[in-house]
C-alpha positions as CSV (number, residue, x, y, z in Angstrom):
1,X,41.1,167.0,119.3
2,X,41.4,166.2,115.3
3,X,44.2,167.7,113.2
4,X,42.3,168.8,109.7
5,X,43.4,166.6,106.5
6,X,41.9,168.1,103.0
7,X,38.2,167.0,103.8
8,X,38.4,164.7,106.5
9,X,40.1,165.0,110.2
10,X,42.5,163.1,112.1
11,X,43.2,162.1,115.8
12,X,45.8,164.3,117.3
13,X,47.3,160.9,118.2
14,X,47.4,159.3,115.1
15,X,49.1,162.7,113.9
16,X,51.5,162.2,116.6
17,X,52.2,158.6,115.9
18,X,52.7,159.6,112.4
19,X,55.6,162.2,113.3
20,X,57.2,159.6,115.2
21,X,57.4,156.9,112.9
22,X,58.6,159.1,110.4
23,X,61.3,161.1,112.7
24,X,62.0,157.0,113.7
25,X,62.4,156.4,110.3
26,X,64.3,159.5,109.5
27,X,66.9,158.0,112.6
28,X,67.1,155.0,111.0
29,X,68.2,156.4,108.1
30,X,70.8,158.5,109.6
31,X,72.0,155.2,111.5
32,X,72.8,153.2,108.3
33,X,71.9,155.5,105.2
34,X,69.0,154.2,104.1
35,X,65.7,152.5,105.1
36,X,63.9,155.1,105.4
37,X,60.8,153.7,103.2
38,X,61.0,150.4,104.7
39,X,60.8,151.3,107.8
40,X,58.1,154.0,107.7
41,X,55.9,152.3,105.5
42,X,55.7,149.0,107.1
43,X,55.1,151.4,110.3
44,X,52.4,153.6,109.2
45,X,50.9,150.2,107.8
46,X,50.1,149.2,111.2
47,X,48.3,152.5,112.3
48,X,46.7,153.0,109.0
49,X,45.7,152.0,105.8
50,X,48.6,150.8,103.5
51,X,47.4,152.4,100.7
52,X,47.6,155.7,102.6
53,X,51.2,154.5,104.2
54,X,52.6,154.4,101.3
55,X,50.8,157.8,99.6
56,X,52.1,159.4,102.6
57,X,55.9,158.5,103.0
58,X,55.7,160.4,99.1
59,X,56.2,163.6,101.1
60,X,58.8,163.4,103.4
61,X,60.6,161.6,101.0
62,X,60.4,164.0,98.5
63,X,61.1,166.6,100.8
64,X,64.5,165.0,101.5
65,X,65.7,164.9,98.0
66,X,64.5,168.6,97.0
67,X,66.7,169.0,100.1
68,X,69.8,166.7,99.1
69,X,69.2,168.1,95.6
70,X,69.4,171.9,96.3
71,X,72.4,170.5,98.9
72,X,74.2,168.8,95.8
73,X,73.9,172.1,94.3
74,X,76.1,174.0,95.7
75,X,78.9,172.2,95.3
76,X,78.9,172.2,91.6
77,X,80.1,174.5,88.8
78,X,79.4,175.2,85.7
């Protein structure tokens, strides 16, 4: 089974593996406040490209600070 990715597919378990190292990374985090990056990257680096690894860890990570952001928000006051 492939998982569709803009032109190209992926394994449904590569697209698993990816969810797990990023929910690991995101466990990580919550451990010790940060290392998210670190620890995802170097991960996905072993089940694909780094160059991808790195593009990838863009979203969850930006995803996080929109969320910290909008978060942050409501506790201030103009």
């Amino acid at each position: 089974m492939a998982v569709p990715l803009g032109g190209e597919s992926i394994s449904l378990s590569l697209a698993l593996a990816v969810a797990a190292i990023v929910a690991f990374g995101g466990f990580v985090t919550g451990l010790n406040g940060f290392g998210f990056a670190v620890i995802g990257t170097a991960l996905l680096a072993f089940v694909m490209d780094p160059q991808t690894a790195v593009a990838l860890m863009i979203l969850p990570i930006l995803a996080a600070n929109t969320s910290l952001i909008h978060k942050q928000g409501e506790y201030l006051t103009l």
